[in-house]
Residue frames as a rotation matrix with the C-alpha (Angstrom) as fourth column:
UNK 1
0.161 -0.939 0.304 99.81
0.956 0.225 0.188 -40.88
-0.245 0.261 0.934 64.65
UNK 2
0.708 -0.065 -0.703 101.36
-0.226 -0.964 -0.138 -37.25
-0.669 0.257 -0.698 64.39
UNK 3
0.185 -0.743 0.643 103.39
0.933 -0.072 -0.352 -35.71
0.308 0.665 0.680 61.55
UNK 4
-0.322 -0.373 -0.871 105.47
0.360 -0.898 0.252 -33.00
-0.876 -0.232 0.423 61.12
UNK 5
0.544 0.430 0.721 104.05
0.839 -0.248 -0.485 -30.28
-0.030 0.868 -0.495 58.43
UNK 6
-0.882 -0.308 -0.357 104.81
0.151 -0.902 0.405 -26.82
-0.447 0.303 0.842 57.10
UNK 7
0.331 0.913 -0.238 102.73
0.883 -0.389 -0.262 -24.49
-0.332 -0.123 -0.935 56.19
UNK 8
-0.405 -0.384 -0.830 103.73
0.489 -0.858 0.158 -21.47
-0.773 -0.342 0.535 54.23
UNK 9
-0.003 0.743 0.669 101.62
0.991 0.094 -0.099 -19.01
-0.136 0.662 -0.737 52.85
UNK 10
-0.720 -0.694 -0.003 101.85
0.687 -0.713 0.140 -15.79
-0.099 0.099 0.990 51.52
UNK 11
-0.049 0.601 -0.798 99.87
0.697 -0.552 -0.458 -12.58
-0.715 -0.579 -0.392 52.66
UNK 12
0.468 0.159 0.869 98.84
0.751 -0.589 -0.297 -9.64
0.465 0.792 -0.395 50.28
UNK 13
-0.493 -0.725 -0.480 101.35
0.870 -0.410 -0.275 -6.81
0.003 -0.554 0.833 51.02
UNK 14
-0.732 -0.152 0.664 99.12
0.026 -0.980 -0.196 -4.18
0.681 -0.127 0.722 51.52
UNK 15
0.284 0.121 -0.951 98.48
0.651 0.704 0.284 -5.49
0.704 -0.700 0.121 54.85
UNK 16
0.378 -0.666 0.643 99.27
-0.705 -0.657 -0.267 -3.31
0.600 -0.353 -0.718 57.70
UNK 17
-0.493 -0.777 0.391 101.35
-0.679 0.062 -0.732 -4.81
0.544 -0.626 -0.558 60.86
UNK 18
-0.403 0.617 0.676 98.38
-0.781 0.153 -0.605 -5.13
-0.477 -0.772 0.421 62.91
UNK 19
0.120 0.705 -0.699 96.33
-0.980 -0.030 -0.199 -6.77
-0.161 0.708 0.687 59.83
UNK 20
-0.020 -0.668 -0.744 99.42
-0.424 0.679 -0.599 -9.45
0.905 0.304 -0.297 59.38
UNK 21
-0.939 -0.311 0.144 99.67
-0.293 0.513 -0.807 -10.25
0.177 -0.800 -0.573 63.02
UNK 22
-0.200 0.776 0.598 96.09
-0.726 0.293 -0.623 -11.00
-0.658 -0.559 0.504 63.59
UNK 23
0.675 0.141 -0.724 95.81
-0.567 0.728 -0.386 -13.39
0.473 0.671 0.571 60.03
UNK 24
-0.100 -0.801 -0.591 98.74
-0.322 0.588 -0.742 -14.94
0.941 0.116 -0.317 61.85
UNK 25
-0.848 0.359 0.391 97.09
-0.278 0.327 -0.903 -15.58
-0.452 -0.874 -0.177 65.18
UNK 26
0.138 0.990 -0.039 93.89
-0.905 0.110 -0.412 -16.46
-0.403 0.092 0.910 63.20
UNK 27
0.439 -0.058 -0.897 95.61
-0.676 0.636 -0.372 -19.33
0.592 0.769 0.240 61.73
UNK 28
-0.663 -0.745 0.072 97.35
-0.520 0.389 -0.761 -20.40
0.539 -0.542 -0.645 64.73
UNK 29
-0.622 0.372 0.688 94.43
-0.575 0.380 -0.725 -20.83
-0.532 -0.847 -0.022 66.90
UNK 30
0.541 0.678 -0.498 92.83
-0.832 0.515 -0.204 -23.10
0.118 0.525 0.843 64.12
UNK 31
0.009 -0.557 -0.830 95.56
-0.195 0.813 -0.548 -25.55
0.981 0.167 -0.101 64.14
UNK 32
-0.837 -0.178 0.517 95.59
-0.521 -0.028 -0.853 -25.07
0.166 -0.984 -0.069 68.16
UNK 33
-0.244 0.963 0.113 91.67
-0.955 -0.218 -0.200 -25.87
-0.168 -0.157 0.973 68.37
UNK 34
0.721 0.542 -0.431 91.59
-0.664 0.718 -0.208 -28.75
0.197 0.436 0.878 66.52
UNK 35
0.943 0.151 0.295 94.58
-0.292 0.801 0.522 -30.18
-0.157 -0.579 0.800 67.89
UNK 36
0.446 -0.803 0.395 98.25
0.574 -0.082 -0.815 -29.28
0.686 0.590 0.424 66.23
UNK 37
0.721 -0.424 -0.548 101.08
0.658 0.174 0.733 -28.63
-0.215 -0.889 0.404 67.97
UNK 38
0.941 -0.206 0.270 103.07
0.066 -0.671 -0.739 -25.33
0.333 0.713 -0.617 66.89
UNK 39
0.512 -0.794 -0.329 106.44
0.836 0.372 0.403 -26.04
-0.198 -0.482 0.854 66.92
UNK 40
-0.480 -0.868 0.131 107.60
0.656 -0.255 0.710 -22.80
-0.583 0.426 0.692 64.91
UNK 41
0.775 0.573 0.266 106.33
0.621 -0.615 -0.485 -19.71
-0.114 0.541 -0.833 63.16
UNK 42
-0.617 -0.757 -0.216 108.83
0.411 -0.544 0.732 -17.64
-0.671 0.363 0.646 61.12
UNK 43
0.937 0.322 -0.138 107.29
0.132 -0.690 -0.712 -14.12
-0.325 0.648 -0.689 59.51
UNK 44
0.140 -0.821 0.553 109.58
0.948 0.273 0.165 -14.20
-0.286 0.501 0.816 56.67
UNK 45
-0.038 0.022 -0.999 108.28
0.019 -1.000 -0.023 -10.28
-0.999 -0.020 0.037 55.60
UNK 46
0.636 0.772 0.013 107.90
-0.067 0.072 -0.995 -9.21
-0.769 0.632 0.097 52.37
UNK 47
-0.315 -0.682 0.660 109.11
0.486 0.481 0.730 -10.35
-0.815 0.550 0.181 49.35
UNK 48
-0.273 0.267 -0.924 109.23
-0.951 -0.217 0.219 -10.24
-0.142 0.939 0.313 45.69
UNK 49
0.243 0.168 0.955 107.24
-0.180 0.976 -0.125 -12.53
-0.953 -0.142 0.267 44.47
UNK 50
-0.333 -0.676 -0.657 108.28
-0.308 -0.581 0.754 -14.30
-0.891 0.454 -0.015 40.78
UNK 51
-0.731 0.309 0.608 105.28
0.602 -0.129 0.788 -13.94
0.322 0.942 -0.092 39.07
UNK 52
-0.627 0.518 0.582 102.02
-0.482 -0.845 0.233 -11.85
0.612 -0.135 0.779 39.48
UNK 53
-0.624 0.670 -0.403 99.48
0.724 0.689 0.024 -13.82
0.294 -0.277 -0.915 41.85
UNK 54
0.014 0.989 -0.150 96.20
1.000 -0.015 -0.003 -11.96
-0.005 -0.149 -0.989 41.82
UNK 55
0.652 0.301 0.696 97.47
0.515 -0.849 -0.115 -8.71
0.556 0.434 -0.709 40.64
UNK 56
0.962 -0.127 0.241 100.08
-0.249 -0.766 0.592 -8.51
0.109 -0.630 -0.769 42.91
UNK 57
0.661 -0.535 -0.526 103.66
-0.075 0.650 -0.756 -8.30
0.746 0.539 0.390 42.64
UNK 58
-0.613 -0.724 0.317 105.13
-0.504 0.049 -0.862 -8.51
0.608 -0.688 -0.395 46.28
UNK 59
0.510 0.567 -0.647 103.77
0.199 0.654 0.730 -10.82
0.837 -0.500 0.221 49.26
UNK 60
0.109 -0.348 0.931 104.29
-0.903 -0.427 -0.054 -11.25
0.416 -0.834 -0.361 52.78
UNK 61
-0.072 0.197 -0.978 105.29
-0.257 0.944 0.209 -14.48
0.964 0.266 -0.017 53.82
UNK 62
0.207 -0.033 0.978 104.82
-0.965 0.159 0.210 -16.70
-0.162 -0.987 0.001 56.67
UNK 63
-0.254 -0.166 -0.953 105.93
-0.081 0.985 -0.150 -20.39
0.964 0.039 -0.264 57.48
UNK 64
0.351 0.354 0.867 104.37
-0.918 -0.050 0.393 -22.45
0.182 -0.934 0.307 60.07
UNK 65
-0.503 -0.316 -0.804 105.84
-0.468 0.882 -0.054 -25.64
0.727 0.349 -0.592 61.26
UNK 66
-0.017 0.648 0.761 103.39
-0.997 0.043 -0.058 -27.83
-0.070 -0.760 0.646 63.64
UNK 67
-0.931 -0.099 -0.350 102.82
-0.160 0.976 0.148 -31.48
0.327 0.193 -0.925 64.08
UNK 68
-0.075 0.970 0.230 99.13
-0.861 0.053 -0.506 -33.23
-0.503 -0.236 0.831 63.92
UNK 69
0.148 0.288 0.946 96.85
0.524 0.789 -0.322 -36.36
-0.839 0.543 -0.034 62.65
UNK 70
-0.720 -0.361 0.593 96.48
0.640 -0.015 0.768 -34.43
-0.268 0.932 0.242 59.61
UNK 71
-0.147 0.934 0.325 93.16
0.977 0.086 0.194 -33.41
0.153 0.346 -0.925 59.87
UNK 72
-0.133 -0.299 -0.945 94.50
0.400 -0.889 0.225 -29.75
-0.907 -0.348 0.238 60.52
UNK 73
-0.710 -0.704 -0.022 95.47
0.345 -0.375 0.861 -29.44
-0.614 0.604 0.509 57.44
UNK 74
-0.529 0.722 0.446 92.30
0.772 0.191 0.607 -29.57
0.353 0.665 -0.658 55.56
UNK 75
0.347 0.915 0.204 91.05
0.890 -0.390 0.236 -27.13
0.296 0.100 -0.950 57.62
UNK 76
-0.067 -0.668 -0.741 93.64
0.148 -0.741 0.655 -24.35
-0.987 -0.066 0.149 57.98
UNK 77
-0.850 -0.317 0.422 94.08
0.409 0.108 0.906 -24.87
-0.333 0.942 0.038 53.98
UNK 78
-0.332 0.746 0.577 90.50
0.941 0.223 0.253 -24.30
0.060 0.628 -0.776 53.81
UNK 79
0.711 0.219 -0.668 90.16
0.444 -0.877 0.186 -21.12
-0.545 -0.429 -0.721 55.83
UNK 80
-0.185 -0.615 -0.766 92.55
0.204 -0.787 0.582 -19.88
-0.961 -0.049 0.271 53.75
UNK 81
-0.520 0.537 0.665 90.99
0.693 -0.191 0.696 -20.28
0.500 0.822 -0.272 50.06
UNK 82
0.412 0.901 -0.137 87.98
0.883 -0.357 0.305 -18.46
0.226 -0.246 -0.942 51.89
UNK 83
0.171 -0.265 -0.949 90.32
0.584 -0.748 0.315 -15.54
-0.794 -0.608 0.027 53.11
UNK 84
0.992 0.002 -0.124 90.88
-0.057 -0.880 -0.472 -12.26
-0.110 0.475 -0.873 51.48
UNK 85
0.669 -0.669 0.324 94.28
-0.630 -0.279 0.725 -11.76
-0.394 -0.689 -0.608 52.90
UNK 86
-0.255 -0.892 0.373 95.99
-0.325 0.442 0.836 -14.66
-0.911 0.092 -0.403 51.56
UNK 87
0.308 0.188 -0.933 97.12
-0.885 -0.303 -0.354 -15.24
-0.349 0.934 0.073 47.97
UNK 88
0.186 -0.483 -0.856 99.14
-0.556 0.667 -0.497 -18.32
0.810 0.568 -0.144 47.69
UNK 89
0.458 -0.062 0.887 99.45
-0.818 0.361 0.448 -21.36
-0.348 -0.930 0.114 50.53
UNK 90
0.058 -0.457 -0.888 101.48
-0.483 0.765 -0.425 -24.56
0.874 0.453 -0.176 50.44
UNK 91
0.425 -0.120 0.897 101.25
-0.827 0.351 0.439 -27.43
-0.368 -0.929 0.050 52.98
UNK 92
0.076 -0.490 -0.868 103.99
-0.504 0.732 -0.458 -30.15
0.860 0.473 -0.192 53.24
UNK 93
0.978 0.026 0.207 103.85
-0.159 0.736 0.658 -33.08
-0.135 -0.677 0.724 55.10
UNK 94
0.275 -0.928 -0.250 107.61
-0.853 -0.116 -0.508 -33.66
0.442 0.353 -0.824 56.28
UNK 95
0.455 -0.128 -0.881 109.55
-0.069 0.982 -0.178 -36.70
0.888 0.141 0.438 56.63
UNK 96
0.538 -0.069 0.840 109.96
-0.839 -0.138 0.526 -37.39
0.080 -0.988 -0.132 60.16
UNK 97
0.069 -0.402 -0.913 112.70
-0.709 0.624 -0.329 -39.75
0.702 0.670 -0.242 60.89
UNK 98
0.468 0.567 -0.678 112.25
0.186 0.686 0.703 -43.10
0.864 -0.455 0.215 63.06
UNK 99
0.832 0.198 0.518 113.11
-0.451 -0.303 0.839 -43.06
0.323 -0.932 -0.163 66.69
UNK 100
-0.008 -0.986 0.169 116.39
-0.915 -0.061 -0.399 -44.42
0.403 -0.158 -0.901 67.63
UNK 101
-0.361 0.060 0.930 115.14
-0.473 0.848 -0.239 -47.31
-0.803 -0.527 -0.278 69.81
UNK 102
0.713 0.701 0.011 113.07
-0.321 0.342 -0.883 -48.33
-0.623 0.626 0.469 66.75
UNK 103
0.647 -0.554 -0.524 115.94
-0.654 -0.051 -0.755 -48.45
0.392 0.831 -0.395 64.43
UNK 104
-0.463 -0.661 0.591 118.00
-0.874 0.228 -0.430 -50.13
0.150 -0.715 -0.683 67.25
UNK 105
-0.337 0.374 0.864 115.64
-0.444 0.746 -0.496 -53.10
-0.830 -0.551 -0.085 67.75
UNK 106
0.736 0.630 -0.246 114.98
-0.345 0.037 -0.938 -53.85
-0.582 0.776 0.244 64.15
């Protein structure tokens, strides 16, 4: 059974370009690998963020949207605790509404 997720997680901003685009192809091709479908990747750039997280008060963000069993998550989420590079991650599981014929036969 797939869901739809999100994924958005915010880079330390003294990142260069290059630094940001490879953490963002290193996360893609985990969710690719194991089996997630990327439906959507929006580099949001940097922000203020509104509090300190790890000494730092701006971020770079990113949002991924993708659809999988689930079992992505756990490991994207995990590679990122383990990274340098990222300070702050969030992964929602979105509501995915039913299929027309379903709703139609019910």
């Amino acid at each position: 059974m797939a869901y739809l997720y999100e994924t958005m997680y915010i880079l330390r901003p003294d990142l260069g370009e290059e630094a940001v685009d490879q953490a963002i192809e290193k996360y893609q091709a985990i969710l690719r690998d194991n089996g997630a479908t990327i439906l959507e990747i929006q580099h949001r750039g940097r922000r203020r963020l509104a509090y300190e997280i790890k000494k730092h008060r701006e971020g770079i963000y990113i949002q991924v949207n993708y659809q999988g069993d689930g079992s992505q998550v756990a490991l994207v989420e995990r590679a990122m605790r383990l990274s340098e590079e990222v300070i702050r991650f969030l992964t929602v599981k979105q509501d995915v509404p039913a299929p027309e014929k379903a709703v139609a036969e019910a």
